[in-house]
N, C-alpha and C positions, 0 to 999 in steps of 0.2 A: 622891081629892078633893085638892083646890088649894089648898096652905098660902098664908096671908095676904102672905109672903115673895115666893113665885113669884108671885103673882099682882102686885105691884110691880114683878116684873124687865119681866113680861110684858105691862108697862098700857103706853099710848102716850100719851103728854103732846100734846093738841092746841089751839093756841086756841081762844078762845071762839067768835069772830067764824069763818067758815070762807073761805077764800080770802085771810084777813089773812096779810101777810108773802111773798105772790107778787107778783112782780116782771111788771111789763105787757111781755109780749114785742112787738117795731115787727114788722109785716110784711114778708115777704120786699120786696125790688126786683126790680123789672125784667126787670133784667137776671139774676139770680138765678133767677127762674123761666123765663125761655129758657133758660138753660143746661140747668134740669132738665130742658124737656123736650125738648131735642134730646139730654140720654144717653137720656133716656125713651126717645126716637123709635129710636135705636143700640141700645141693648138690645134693643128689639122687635122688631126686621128680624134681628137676631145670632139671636133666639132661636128664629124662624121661619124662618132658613138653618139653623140646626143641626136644627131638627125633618125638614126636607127630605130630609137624608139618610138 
């Protein structure tokens, strides 16, 4: 059983409110998401030349 002690160490302190205290993350740009997916598109073709062999 779980002395009153450890179960203090163990509690996790959470707002009241749920989602209070996150920060609104901006949407990628653009240009941010070409990039990703031309490595996308490079990784994909790399990784089906190496299956090849």
């Amino acid at each position: 059983m779980i002395g009153n002690e450890a179960r203090d160490v163990l509690g996790l302190d959470t707002p009241d409110e749920p989602g209070s205290g996150l920060a609104e993350v901006p949407p990628p740009s653009a240009d941010l998401l070409a990039r990703a997916q031309a490595g996308w598109q490079r990784f994909v073709l790399t990784a089906r030349e190496m299956s090849d062999e």
